[in-house]
N, C-alpha and C positions, 0 to 999 in steps of 0.2 A: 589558464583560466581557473578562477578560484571555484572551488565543490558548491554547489548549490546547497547541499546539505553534509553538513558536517558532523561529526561526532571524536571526540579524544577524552580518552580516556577517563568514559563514563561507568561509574557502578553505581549500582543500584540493589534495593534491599526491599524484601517483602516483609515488614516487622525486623527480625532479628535476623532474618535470613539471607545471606548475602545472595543474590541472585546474578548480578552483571559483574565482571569483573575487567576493568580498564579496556571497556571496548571502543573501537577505532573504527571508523566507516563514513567512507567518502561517496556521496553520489555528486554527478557531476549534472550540468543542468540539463537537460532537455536528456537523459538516458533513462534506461528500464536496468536497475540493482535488484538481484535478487538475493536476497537475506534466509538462505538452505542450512538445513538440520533436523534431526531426529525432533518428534516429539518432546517436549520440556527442554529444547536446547537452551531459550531463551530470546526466542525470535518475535514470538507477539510480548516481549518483555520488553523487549527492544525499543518495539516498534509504539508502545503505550510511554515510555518514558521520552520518546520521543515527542509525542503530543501531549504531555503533560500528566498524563491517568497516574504515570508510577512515578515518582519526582527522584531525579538524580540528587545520591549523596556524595557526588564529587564527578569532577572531570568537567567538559564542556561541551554542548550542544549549542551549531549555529548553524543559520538558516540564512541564506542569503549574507548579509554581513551584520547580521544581528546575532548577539546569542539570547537565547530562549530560551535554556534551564529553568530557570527560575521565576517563570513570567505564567501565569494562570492559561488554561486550556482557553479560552476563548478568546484573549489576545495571540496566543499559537495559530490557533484555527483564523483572526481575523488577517495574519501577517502571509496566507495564501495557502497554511498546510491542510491538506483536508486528510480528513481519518476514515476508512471505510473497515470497519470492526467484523473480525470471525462470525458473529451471529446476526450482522447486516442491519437488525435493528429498522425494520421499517415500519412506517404507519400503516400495519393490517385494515384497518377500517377507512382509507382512504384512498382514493383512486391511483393509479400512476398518475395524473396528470398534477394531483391534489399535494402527490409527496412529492413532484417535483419543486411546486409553487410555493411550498412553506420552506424550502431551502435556497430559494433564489438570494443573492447576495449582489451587490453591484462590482462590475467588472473591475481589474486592477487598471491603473496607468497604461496606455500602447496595447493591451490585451485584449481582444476577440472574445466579445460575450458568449459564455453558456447560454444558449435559447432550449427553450423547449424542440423546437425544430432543428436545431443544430444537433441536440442530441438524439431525435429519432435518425438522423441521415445518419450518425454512427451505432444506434441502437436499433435495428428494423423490428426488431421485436418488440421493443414499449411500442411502437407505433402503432403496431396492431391492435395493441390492447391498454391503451389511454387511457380507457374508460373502464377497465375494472379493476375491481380493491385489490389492493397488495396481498390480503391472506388467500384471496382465490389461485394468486400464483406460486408455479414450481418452483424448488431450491433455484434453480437455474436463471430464472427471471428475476425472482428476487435478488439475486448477486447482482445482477445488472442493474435495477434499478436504482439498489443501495450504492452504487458508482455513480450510476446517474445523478443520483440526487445529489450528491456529494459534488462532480462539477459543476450545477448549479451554483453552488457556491464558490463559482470561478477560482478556485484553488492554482496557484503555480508547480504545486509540489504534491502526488497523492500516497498516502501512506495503504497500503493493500493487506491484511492481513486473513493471512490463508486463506485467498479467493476461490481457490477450487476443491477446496475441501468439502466431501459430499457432492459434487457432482458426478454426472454421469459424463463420461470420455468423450461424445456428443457435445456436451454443453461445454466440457473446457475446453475445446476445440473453438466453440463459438467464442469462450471468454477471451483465447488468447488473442483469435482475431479481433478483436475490440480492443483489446489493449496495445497490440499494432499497430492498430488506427489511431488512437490516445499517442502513440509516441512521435506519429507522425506530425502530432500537433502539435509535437517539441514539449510537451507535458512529460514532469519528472516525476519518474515513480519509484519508489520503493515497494517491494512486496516481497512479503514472509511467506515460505513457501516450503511442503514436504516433496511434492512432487516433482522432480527434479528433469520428467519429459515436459512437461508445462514450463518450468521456467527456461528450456532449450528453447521453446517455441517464441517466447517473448524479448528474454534478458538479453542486453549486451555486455554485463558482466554479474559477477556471483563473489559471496562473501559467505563462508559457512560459520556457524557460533555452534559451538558444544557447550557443554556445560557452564555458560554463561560468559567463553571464553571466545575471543575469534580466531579462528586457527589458518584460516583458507584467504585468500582474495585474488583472482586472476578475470580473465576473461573467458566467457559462457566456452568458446573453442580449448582455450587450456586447460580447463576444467575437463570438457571430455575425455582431452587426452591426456587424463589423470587419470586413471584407473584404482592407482591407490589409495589417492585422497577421497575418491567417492569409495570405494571400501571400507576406508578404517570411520569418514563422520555420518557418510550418509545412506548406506546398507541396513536394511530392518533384522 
């Protein structure tokens, strides 16, 4: 089966800076890839040139059987990738129900619409609190919501970038359950991740990037039973 999301031998550069160098990363459709590494490996570099933010100076990015390097963020985002951004980015002054509804998009082809209701039976927490504004809530809800709003926009692909970052052990307990249920949807995720108990709980495989480089790629099991390889990339 061909990778749902593809990547060969992208680099990528911040001004004069080379920052990605010929990275390789295959998700395949309907799994959970987790994208592991130190702080500035190059993970939410990755994960932004992949949706367009950093534009690849070579190599190839495809998505389904299209490539999309070179194609503008909102034709990326229209082709099913949805992007859920480190700082979540939500509309404070408006309701959960308010920021679900300014991101509704129409369903793909054969695909089961994002409903508001569909996502409270996976989110019981927006459910509770519908009706009040995104800045009244916790890091923790806000991550949630900021996904939620995101498959409103009926996405085939989510890109995750450091979702548990700043929560408390609690909530990414609750995130990973949600993301569980996400996969049981057959919804393909990618997600950039330090915490490397968080991505046991979710991933079916793992890819580690250091210094802009991919060095790792096995399955979430071989990965444990690496001891080295989480030593030498991903030990603080």
């Amino acid at each position: 089966m061909a990778p749902h999301l593809l990547l060969h031998g992208v680099n990528a550069h911040y001004g004069r800076a080379h920052i990605l160098f010929d990275v390789d990363l295959e998700v395949r459709r309907g799994e959970v890839m987790a994208l592991l590494g130190r702080n500035g490996a190059g993970k939410s570099t990755t994960i932004k040139t992949i949706i367009g933010m950093v534009r690849a100076t070579s190599g190839r990015i495809e998505f389904g059987d299209e490539r999309i390097e070179r194609e503008p963020i909102y034709r990326i985002s229209r082709r099913g990738l949805g992007y859920v951004p480190e700082e979540r980015r939500i509309f404070s002054e408006l309701t959960v129900l308010e920021n679900l509804a300014v991101a509704r998009r129409p369903a793909r082809d054969g695909a089961q619409p994002w409903t508001t209701e569909r996502l409270f039976a996976v989110f019981p927490n927006l459910a509770e609190a519908r009706n009040r504004m995104g800045g009244g809530m916790s890091g923790g809800e806000q991550q949630m919501l900021a996904i939620a709003r995101t498959l409103m926009g009926n996405p085939s692909c989510l890109l995750l970038d450091e979702p548990s970052e700043g929560l408390s052990p609690k909530i990414v307990e609750l995130l990973a359950e949600t993301i569980v249920a996400l996969r049981r949807e057959q919804l393909t995720i990618l997600l950039s991740e330090q915490n490397l108990h968080f991505a046991r709980m979710v991933s079916d495989r793992a890819t580690i990037i250091e210094k802009g480089r991919v060095r790792y790629t096995g399955t979430m099991d071989e990965l444990d039973s690496n001891e080295a390889i989480q030593q030498e990339y991903l030990s603080v």
